[in-house]
DOBABA-671481 format. One record per atom (N, C-alpha, C): residue in one letter; atom name; x, y, z. Coordinates in steps of 0.1 Angstrom, whole numbers. Example, Ala and Ser with C-alpha at 12.3 -4.5 7.8 and 13.67 -1.06 7.14 Angstrom:
2
aa at east north up
A N 132 -57 78
A CA 123 -45 78
A C 132 -33 78
S N 128 -22 71
S CA 137 -11 71
S C 129 0 79
//
This chain:
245
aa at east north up
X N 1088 1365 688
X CA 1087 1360 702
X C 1075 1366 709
X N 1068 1355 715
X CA 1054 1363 721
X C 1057 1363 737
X N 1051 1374 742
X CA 1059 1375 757
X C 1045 1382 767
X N 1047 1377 780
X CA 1033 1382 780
X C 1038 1396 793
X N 1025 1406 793
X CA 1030 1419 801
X C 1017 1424 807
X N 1016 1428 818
X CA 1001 1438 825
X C 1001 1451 828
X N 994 1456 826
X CA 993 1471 826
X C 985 1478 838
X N 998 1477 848
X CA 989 1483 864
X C 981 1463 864
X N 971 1467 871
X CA 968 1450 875
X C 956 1445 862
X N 952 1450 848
X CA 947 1447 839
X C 957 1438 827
X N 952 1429 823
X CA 958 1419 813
X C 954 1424 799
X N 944 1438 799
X CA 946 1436 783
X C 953 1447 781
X N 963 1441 774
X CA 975 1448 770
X C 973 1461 753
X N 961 1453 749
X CA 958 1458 738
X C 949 1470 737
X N 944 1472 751
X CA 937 1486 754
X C 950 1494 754
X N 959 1493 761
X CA 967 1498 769
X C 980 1503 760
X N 979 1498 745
X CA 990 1499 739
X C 987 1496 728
X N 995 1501 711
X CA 992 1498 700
X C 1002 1491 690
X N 1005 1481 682
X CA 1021 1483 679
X C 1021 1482 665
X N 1028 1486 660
X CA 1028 1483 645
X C 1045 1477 637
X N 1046 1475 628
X CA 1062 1473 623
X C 1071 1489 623
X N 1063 1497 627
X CA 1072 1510 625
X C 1072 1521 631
X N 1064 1520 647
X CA 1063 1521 659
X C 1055 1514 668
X N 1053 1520 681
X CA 1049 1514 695
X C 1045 1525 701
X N 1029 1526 707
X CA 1020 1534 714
X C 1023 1525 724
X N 1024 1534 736
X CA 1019 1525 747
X C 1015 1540 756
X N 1001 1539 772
X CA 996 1547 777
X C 1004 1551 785
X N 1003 1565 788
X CA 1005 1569 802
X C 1007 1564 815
X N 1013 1569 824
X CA 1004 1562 838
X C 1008 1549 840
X N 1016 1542 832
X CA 1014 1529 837
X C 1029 1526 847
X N 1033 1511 848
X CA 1041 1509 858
X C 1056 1507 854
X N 1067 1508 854
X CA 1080 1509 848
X C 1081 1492 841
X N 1074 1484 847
X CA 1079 1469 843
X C 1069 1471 829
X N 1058 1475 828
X CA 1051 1474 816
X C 1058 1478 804
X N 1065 1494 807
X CA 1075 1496 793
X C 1084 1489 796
X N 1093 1484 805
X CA 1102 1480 803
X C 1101 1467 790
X N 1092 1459 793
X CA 1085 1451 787
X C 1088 1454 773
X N 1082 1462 765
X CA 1080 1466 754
X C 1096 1471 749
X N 1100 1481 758
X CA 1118 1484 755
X C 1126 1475 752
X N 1122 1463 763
X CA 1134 1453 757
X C 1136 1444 745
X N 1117 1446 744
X CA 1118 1437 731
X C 1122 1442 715
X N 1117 1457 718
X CA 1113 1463 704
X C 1124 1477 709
X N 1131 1480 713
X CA 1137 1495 718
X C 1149 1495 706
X N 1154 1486 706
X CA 1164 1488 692
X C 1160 1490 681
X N 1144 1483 674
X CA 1145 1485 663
X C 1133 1493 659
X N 1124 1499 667
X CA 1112 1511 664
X C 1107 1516 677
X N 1105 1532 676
X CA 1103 1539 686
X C 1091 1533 694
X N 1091 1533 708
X CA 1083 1530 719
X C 1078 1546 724
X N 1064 1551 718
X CA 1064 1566 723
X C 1056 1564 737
X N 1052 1570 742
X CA 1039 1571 761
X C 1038 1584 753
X N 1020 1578 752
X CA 1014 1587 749
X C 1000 1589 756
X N 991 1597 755
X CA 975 1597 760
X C 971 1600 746
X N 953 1597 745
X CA 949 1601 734
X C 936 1606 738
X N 932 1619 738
X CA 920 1626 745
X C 921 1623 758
X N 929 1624 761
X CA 935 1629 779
X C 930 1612 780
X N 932 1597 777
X CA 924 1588 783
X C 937 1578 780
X N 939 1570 789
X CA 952 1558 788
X C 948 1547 775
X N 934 1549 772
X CA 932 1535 765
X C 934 1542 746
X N 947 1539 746
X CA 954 1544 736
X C 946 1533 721
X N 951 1517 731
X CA 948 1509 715
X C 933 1507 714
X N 924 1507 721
X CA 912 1513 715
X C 907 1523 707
X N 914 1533 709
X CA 910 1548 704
X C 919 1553 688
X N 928 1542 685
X CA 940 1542 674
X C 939 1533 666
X N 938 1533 652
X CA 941 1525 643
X C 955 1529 633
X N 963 1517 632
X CA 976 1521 623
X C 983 1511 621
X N 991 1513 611
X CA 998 1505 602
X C 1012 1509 599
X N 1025 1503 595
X CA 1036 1510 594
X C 1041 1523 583
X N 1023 1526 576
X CA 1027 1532 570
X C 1022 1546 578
X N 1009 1545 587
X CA 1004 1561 591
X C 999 1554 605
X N 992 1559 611
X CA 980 1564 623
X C 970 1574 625
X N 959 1567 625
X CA 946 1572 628
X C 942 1577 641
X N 939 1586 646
X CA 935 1592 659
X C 918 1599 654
X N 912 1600 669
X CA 899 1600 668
X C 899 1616 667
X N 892 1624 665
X CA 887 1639 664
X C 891 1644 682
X N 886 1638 687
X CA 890 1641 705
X C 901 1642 705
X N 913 1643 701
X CA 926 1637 704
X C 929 1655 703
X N 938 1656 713
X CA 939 1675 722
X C 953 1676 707
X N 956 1685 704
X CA 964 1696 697
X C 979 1691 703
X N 982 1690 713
X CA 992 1690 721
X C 996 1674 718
X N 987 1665 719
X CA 990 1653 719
X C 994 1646 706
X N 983 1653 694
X CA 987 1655 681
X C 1001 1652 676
X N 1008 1668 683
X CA 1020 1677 678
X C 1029 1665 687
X N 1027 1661 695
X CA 1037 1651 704
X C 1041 1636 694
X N 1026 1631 692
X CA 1029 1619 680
X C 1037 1621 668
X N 1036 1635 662
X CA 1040 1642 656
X C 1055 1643 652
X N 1062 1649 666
X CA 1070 1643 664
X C 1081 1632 670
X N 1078 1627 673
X CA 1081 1613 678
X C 1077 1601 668
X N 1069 1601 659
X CA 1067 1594 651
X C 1078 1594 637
X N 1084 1580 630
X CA 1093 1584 621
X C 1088 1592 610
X N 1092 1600 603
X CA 1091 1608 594
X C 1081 1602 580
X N 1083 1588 582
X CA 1076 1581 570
X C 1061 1580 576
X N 1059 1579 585
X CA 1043 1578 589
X C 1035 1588 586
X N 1024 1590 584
X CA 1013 1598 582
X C 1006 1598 593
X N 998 1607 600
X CA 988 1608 612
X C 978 1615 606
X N 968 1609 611
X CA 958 1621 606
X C 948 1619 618
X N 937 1629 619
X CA 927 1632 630
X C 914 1627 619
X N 904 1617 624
X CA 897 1614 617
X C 882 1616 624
X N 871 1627 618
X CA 860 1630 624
X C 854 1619 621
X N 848 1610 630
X CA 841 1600 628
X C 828 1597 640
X N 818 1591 637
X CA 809 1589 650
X C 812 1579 659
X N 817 1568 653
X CA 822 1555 662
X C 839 1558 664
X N 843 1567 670
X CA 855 1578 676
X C 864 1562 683
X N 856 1556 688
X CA 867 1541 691
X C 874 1532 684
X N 880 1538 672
X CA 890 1535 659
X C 896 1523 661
X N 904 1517 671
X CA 907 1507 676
X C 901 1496 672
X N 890 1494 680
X CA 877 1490 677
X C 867 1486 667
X N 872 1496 656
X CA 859 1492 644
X C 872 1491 634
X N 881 1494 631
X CA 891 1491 622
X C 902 1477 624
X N 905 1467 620
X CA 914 1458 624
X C 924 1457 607
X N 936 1463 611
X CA 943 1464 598
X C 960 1456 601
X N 965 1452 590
X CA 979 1449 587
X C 982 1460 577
X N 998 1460 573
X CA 1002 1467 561
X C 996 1466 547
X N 986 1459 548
X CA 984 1457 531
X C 965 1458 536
X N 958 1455 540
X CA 944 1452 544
X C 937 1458 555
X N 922 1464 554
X CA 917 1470 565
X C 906 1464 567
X N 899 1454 579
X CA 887 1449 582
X C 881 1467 590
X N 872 1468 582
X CA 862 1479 590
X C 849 1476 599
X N 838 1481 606
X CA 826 1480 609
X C 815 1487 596
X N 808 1477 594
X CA 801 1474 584
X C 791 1490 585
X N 794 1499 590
X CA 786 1511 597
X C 797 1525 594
X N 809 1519 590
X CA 816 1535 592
X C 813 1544 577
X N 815 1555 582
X CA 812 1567 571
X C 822 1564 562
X N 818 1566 546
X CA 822 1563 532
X C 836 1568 533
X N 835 1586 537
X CA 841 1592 538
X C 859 1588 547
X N 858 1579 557
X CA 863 1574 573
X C 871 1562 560
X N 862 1558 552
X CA 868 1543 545
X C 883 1550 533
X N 875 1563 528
X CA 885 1565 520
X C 899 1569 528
X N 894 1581 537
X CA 907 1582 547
X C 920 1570 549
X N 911 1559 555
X CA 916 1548 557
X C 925 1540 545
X N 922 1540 535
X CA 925 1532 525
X C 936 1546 517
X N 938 1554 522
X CA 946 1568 515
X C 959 1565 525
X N 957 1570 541
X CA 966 1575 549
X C 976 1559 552
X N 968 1549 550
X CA 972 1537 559
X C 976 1527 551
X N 977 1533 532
X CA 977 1524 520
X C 974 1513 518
X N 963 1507 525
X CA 952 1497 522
X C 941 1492 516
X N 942 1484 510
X CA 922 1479 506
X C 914 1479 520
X N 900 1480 519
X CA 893 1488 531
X C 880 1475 527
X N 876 1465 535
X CA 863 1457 535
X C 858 1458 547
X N 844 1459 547
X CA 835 1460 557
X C 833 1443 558
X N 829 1442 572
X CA 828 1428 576
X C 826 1429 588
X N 823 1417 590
X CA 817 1414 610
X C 830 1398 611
X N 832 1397 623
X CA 836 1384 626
X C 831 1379 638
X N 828 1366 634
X CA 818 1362 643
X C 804 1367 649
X N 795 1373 635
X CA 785 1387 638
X C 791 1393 645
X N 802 1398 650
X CA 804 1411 659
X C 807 1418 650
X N 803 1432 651
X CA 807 1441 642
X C 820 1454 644
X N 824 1449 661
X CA 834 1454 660
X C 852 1446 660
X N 852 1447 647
X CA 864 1442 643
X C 875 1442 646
X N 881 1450 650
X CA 889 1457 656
X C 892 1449 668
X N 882 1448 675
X CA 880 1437 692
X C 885 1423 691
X N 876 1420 681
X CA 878 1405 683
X C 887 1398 672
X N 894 1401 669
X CA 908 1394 656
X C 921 1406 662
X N 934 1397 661
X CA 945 1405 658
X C 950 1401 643
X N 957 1409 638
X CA 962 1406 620
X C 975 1414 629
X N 985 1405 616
X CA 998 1407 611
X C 1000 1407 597
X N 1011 1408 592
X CA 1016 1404 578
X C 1014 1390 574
X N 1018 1381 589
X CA 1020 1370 585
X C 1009 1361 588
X N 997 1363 598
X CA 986 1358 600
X C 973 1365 611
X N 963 1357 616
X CA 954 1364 620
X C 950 1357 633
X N 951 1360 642
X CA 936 1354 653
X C 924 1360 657
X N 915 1350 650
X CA 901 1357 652
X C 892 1350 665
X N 883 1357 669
X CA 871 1355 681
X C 869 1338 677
X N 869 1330 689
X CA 868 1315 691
X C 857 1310 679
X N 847 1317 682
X CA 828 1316 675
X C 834 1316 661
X N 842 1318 651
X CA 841 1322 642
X C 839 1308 635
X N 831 1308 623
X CA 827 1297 616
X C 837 1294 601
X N 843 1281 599
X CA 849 1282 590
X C 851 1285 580
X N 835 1287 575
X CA 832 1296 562
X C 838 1312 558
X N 836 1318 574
X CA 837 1332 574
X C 858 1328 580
X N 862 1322 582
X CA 879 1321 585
X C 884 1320 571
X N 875 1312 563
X CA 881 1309 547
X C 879 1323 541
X N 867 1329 542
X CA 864 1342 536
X C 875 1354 542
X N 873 1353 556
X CA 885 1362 558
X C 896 1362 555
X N 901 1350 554
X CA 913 1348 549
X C 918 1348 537
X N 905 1349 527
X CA 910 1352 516
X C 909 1369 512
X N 906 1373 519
X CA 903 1387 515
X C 916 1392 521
X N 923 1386 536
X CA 930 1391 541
X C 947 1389 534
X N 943 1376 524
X CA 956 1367 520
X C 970 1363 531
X N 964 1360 545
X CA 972 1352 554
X C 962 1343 558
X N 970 1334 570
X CA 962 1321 576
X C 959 1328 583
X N 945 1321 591
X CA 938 1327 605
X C 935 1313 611
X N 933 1317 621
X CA 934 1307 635
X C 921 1311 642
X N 911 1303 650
X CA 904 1308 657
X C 905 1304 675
X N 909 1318 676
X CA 910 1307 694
X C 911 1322 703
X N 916 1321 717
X CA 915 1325 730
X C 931 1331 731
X N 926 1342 744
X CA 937 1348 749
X C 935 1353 766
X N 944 1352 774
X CA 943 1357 787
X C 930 1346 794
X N 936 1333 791
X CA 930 1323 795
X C 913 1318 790
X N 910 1324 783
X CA 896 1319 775
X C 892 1330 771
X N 899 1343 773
X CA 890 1358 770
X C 887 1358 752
X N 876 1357 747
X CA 873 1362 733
X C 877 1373 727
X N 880 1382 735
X CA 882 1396 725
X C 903 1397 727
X N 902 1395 713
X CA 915 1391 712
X C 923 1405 709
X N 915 1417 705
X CA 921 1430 704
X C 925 1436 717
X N 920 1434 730
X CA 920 1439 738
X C 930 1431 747
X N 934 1417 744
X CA 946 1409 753
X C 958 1411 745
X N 962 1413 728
X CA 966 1410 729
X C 975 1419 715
X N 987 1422 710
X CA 992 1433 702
X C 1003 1424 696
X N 1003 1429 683
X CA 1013 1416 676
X C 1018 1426 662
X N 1030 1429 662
X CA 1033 1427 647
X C 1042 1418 639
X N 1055 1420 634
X CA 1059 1410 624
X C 1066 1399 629
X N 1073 1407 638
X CA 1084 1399 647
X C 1079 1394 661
X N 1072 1407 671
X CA 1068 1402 680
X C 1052 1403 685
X N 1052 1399 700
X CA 1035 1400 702
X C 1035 1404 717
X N 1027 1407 720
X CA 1024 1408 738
X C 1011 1409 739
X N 1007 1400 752
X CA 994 1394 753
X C 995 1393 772
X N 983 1394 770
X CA 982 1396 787
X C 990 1385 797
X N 990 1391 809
X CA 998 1378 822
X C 988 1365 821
X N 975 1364 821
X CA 966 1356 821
X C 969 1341 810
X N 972 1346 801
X CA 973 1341 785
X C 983 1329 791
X N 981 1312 788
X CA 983 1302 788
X C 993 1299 782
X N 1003 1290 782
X CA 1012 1285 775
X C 1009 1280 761
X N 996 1274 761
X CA 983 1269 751
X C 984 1281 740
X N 977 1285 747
X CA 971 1300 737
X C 987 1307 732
X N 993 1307 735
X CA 1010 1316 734
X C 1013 1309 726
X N 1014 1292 725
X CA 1020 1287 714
X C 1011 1286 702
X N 999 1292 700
X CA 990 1292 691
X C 993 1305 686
X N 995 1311 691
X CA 1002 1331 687
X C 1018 1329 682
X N 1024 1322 686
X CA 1037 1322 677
X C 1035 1314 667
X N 1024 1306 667
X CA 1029 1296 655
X C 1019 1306 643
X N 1008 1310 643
X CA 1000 1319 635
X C 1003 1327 630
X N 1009 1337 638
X CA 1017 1350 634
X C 1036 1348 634
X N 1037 1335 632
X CA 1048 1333 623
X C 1063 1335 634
X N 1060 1335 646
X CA 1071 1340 658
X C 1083 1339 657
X N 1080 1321 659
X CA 1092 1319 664
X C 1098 1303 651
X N 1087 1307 637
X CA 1085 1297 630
X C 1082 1281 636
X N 1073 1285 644
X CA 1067 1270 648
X C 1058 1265 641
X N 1056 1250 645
X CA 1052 1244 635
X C 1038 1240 644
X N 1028 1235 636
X CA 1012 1230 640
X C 1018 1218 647
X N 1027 1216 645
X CA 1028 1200 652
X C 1030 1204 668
X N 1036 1213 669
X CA 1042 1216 683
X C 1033 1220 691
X N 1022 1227 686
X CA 1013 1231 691
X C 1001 1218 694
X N 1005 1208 687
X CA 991 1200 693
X C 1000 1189 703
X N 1013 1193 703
X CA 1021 1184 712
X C 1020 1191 727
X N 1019 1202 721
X CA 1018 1213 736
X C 1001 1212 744
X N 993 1211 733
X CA 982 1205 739
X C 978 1194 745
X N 980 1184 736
X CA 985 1169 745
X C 993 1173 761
X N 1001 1181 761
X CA 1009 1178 772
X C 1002 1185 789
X N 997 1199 778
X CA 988 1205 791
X C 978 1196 796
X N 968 1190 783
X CA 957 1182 787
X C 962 1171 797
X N 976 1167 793
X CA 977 1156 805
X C 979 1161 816
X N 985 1174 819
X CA 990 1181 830
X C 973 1184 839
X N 965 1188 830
X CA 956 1193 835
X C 945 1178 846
X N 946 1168 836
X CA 941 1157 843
X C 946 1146 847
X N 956 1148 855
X CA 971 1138 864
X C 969 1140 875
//
């Protein structure tokens, strides 16, 4: 089910929050309807922690993880650590990773099985990654951008990458990634799809902005609500006529 939620009066939900199959980051500071959000969808079946990461709200920037561990940047205080620590299930791994590009979020975009990196991170950062988070680790750009992380969301079951992306490099990702990918928009035409929008097996959350368009392009990709491509170009037909009637 993809559902959409705002954090205080910002729509990217994927700054603001991280999710994986085997918990839920979400920041500080925010407004009761935002967790509530996330509680009702996901509260029964994996922990929802509120956390900061280097005293700063923008959690899913600064975090990379998968249901097997989580990555935190070198900045991340002792206290905050020992809090993820424990609150996190017993099966995850955390680790503190010294790195120069410290916006982990950002330069990493991973599922359970695959890690898209920035074509720039230390050797060292790649093995971490492919140890704590039990992944194959490929450097790549999408859509020449090189932070990956930003512009694609990955699941188990599919991907949405930055609009720009060229078919060649959707075929290439996709085969490296071994799911479908889709290229399109979130929070009404925004390109950076890491920062609108958080998805794992079952569910997704994507900014207030994000169209009925773009939502049914996120459940059918990432497998939601098992929709089909047909529905989705029925749903476009119907807006386009809505939009010029």
């Amino acid at each position: 089910m993809a559902v959409r939620a705002q954090f205080e009066n910002s729509n990217e939900v994927g700054v603001f929050s991280k999710l994986t199959n085997s918990y839920c980051l979400v920041s500080l500071g925010g407004s009761e309807n935002f967790y509530s959000v996330f509680e009702s969808e996901l509260g029964d079946v994996v922990p929802v922690i509120h956390t900061s990461i280097a005293g700063t709200r923008i959690i899913g920037r600064l975090t990379a993880g998968n249901r097997r561990g989580l990555l935190v940047p070198n900045s991340t205080t002792d206290q905050e650590l020992q809090h993820l620590r424990n609150s996190l299930p017993d099966s995850v791994a955390i680790q503190r990773i010294e790195e120069r590009l410290s916006a982990l979020g950002n330069v990493i975009a991973c599922n359970d099985y695959v890690a898209l990196v920035h074509p720039d991170l230390d050797r060292e950062t790649e093995e971490i990654i492919a140890d704590v988070l039990g992944v194959e680790v490929f450097r790549q750009t999408i859509a020449d951008n090189v932070l990956v992380g930003s512009y694609c969301a990955l699941s188990n079951q599919g991907g949405l990458v930055h609009p720009r992306t060229s078919l060649q490099d959707q075929d290439e990702l996709s085969s490296l990634l071994q799911v479908p990918l889709v290229a399109g928009t979130i929070n009404r035409g925004s390109d950076v799809i890491g920062g609108g929008l958080v998805v794992n097996d079952w569910s997704a959350f994507a900014g207030m902005d994000t169209t009925s368009t773009e939502l049914s392009v996120v459940e059918s990709i990432f497998k939601l609500q098992d929709a089909q491509p047909s529905a989705i170009i029925g749903e476009m037909r119907d807006s386009l006529i809505d939009n010029y009637s």
